[in-house]
C-alpha positions as CSV (number, residue, x, y, z in Angstrom):
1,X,0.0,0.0,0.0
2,X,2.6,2.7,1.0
3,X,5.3,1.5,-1.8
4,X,3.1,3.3,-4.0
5,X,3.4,6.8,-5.1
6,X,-0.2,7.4,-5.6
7,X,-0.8,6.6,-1.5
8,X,1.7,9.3,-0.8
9,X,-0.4,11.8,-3.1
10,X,-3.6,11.0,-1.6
11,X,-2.4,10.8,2.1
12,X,-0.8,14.1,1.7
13,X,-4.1,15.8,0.1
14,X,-6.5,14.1,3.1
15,X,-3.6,15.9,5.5
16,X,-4.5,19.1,3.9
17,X,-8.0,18.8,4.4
18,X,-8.2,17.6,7.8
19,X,-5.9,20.1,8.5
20,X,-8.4,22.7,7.4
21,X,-10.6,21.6,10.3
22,X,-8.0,23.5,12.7
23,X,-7.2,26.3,10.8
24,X,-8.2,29.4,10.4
25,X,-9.4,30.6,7.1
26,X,-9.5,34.3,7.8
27,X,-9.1,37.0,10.1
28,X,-10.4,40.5,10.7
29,X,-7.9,42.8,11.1
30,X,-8.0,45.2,13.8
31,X,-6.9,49.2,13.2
32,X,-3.2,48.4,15.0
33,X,-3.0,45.1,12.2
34,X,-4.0,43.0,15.5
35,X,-6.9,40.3,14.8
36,X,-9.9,41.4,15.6
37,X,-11.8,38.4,14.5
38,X,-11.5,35.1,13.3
39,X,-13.0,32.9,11.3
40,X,-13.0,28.9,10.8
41,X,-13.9,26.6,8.1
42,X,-15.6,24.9,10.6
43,X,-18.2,27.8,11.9
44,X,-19.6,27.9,8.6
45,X,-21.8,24.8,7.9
46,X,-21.8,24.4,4.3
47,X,-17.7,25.1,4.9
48,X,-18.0,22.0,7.5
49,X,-20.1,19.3,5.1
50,X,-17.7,20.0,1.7
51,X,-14.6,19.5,4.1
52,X,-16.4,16.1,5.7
53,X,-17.3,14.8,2.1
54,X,-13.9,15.6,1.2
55,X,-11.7,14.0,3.6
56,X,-14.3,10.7,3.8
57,X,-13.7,10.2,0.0
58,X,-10.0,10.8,0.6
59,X,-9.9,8.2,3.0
60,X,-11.7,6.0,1.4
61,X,-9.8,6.7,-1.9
62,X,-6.7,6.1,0.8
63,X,-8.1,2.5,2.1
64,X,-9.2,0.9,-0.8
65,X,-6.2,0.5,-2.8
66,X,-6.7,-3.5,-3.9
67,X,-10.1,-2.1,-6.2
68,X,-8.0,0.5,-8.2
69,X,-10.9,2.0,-10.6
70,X,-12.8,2.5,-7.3
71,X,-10.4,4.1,-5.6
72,X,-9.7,6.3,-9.0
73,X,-13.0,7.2,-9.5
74,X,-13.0,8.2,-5.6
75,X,-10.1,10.4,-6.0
76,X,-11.6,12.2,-9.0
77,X,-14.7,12.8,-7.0
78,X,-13.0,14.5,-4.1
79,X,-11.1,16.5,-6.6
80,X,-14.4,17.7,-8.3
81,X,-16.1,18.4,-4.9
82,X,-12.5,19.9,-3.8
83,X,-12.9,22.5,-7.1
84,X,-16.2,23.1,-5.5
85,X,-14.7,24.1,-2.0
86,X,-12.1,26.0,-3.6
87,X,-14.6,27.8,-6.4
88,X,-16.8,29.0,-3.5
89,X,-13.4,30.2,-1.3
90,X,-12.8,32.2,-4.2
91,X,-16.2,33.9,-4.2
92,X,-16.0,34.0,-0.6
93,X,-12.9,35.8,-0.8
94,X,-13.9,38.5,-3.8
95,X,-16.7,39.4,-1.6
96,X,-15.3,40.0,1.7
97,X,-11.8,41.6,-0.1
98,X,-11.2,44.5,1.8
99,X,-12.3,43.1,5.1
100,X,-11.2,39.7,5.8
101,X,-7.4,39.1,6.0
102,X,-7.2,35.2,4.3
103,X,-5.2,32.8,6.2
104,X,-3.0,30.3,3.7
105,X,-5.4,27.0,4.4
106,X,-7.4,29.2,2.2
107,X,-5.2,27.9,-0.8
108,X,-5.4,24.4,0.6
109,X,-8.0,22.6,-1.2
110,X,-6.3,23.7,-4.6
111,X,-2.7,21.6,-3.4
112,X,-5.3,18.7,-2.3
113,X,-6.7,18.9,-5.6
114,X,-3.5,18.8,-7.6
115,X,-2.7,15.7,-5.4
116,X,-6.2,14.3,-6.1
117,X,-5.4,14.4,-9.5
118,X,-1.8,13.2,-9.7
119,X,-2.9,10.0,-7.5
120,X,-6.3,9.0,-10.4
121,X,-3.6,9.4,-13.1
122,X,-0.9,7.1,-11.5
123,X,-4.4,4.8,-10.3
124,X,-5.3,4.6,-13.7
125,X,-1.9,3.9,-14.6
126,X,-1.1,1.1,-12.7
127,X,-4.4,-0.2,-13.7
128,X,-3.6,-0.2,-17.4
129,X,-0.2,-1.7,-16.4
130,X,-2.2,-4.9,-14.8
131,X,-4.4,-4.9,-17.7
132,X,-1.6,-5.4,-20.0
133,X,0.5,-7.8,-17.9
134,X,-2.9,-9.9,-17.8
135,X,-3.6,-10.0,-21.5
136,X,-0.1,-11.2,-21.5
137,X,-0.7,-14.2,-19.1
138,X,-3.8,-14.9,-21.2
139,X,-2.1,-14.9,-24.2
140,X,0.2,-17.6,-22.9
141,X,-1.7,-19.7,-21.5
142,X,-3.9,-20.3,-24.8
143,X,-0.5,-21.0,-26.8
Protein backbone atom coordinates (compact mmCIF):
# COMPACT_ATOMS: atom_id res chain seq x y z
CA UNK A 1 0.00 0.00 0.00
CA UNK A 2 2.57 2.69 1.04
CA UNK A 3 5.34 1.53 -1.82
CA UNK A 4 3.07 3.34 -3.98
CA UNK A 5 3.38 6.83 -5.12
CA UNK A 6 -0.17 7.43 -5.60
CA UNK A 7 -0.77 6.55 -1.51
CA UNK A 8 1.65 9.26 -0.78
CA UNK A 9 -0.45 11.76 -3.08
CA UNK A 10 -3.58 11.03 -1.62
CA UNK A 11 -2.35 10.80 2.11
CA UNK A 12 -0.75 14.14 1.66
CA UNK A 13 -4.11 15.78 0.11
CA UNK A 14 -6.48 14.09 3.06
CA UNK A 15 -3.58 15.91 5.53
CA UNK A 16 -4.50 19.09 3.90
CA UNK A 17 -7.99 18.82 4.41
CA UNK A 18 -8.25 17.64 7.83
CA UNK A 19 -5.85 20.10 8.53
CA UNK A 20 -8.40 22.69 7.45
CA UNK A 21 -10.63 21.61 10.27
CA UNK A 22 -8.03 23.55 12.75
CA UNK A 23 -7.25 26.27 10.85
CA UNK A 24 -8.22 29.41 10.39
CA UNK A 25 -9.39 30.62 7.11
CA UNK A 26 -9.46 34.27 7.77
CA UNK A 27 -9.11 36.95 10.14
CA UNK A 28 -10.36 40.55 10.69
CA UNK A 29 -7.92 42.84 11.06
CA UNK A 30 -7.98 45.21 13.80
CA UNK A 31 -6.86 49.22 13.18
CA UNK A 32 -3.22 48.41 15.05
CA UNK A 33 -3.03 45.12 12.25
CA UNK A 34 -4.01 43.01 15.51
CA UNK A 35 -6.90 40.30 14.77
CA UNK A 36 -9.87 41.39 15.62
CA UNK A 37 -11.85 38.36 14.48
CA UNK A 38 -11.52 35.11 13.32
CA UNK A 39 -13.04 32.92 11.30
CA UNK A 40 -12.97 28.86 10.85
CA UNK A 41 -13.94 26.65 8.13
CA UNK A 42 -15.64 24.86 10.56
CA UNK A 43 -18.16 27.82 11.89
CA UNK A 44 -19.59 27.88 8.63
CA UNK A 45 -21.78 24.83 7.85
CA UNK A 46 -21.80 24.36 4.35
CA UNK A 47 -17.72 25.13 4.87
CA UNK A 48 -17.98 21.97 7.51
CA UNK A 49 -20.05 19.30 5.12
CA UNK A 50 -17.74 19.97 1.72
CA UNK A 51 -14.59 19.53 4.14
CA UNK A 52 -16.44 16.08 5.66
CA UNK A 53 -17.34 14.80 2.08
CA UNK A 54 -13.93 15.56 1.17
CA UNK A 55 -11.74 13.95 3.56
CA UNK A 56 -14.25 10.69 3.80
CA UNK A 57 -13.66 10.24 -0.02
CA UNK A 58 -10.01 10.82 0.60
CA UNK A 59 -9.93 8.21 3.00
CA UNK A 60 -11.66 5.96 1.40
CA UNK A 61 -9.78 6.65 -1.93
CA UNK A 62 -6.66 6.10 0.81
CA UNK A 63 -8.06 2.54 2.07
CA UNK A 64 -9.19 0.94 -0.82
CA UNK A 65 -6.20 0.47 -2.76
CA UNK A 66 -6.67 -3.46 -3.90
CA UNK A 67 -10.07 -2.12 -6.20
CA UNK A 68 -8.04 0.52 -8.21
CA UNK A 69 -10.90 1.95 -10.58
CA UNK A 70 -12.82 2.49 -7.27
CA UNK A 71 -10.42 4.12 -5.61
CA UNK A 72 -9.65 6.33 -9.00
CA UNK A 73 -12.96 7.19 -9.50
CA UNK A 74 -13.01 8.22 -5.58
CA UNK A 75 -10.06 10.37 -6.04
CA UNK A 76 -11.61 12.21 -8.96
CA UNK A 77 -14.70 12.79 -6.99
CA UNK A 78 -13.03 14.54 -4.11
CA UNK A 79 -11.06 16.49 -6.63
CA UNK A 80 -14.42 17.69 -8.26
CA UNK A 81 -16.06 18.40 -4.93
CA UNK A 82 -12.48 19.94 -3.78
CA UNK A 83 -12.89 22.50 -7.07
CA UNK A 84 -16.24 23.11 -5.49
CA UNK A 85 -14.73 24.14 -1.97
CA UNK A 86 -12.12 25.99 -3.58
CA UNK A 87 -14.60 27.76 -6.44
CA UNK A 88 -16.84 28.95 -3.47
CA UNK A 89 -13.44 30.20 -1.31
CA UNK A 90 -12.83 32.22 -4.23
CA UNK A 91 -16.24 33.90 -4.22
CA UNK A 92 -15.99 34.00 -0.60
CA UNK A 93 -12.85 35.82 -0.81
CA UNK A 94 -13.85 38.48 -3.83
CA UNK A 95 -16.68 39.43 -1.63
CA UNK A 96 -15.26 39.99 1.68
CA UNK A 97 -11.76 41.56 -0.13
CA UNK A 98 -11.24 44.50 1.80
CA UNK A 99 -12.35 43.14 5.08
CA UNK A 100 -11.20 39.71 5.80
CA UNK A 101 -7.36 39.14 6.01
CA UNK A 102 -7.17 35.23 4.27
CA UNK A 103 -5.16 32.80 6.17
CA UNK A 104 -2.96 30.28 3.73
CA UNK A 105 -5.42 26.98 4.39
CA UNK A 106 -7.37 29.24 2.20
CA UNK A 107 -5.21 27.86 -0.75
CA UNK A 108 -5.44 24.38 0.59
CA UNK A 109 -8.00 22.61 -1.17
CA UNK A 110 -6.32 23.72 -4.55
CA UNK A 111 -2.69 21.57 -3.42
CA UNK A 112 -5.32 18.71 -2.26
CA UNK A 113 -6.70 18.92 -5.57
CA UNK A 114 -3.48 18.77 -7.60
CA UNK A 115 -2.69 15.74 -5.43
CA UNK A 116 -6.20 14.29 -6.13
CA UNK A 117 -5.40 14.37 -9.49
CA UNK A 118 -1.78 13.16 -9.72
CA UNK A 119 -2.92 9.96 -7.53
CA UNK A 120 -6.26 9.01 -10.35
CA UNK A 121 -3.60 9.35 -13.13
CA UNK A 122 -0.93 7.12 -11.51
CA UNK A 123 -4.36 4.76 -10.34
CA UNK A 124 -5.34 4.57 -13.65
CA UNK A 125 -1.93 3.94 -14.61
CA UNK A 126 -1.15 1.15 -12.71
CA UNK A 127 -4.40 -0.21 -13.72
CA UNK A 128 -3.58 -0.24 -17.43
CA UNK A 129 -0.25 -1.69 -16.44
CA UNK A 130 -2.21 -4.91 -14.75
CA UNK A 131 -4.39 -4.94 -17.67
CA UNK A 132 -1.60 -5.37 -20.01
CA UNK A 133 0.48 -7.79 -17.88
CA UNK A 134 -2.91 -9.94 -17.84
CA UNK A 135 -3.64 -10.05 -21.47
CA UNK A 136 -0.11 -11.18 -21.48
CA UNK A 137 -0.66 -14.16 -19.09
CA UNK A 138 -3.76 -14.93 -21.21
CA UNK A 139 -2.15 -14.88 -24.19
CA UNK A 140 0.18 -17.61 -22.89
CA UNK A 141 -1.75 -19.71 -21.47
CA UNK A 142 -3.86 -20.29 -24.80
CA UNK A 143 -0.46 -21.03 -26.80
Amino acid sequence: MWQRIQTLYLAIATALIISMFFLPKAVVPGADGTPVETFRFVTYIPYLILLIVIALLDLLALTTWKQRVFQMRTAILAALVTLALQIWLVVDYISNAGSMVFRVAAVFPVVALIFNLMAARRIHADQLLVESFSRLRSDKRRR
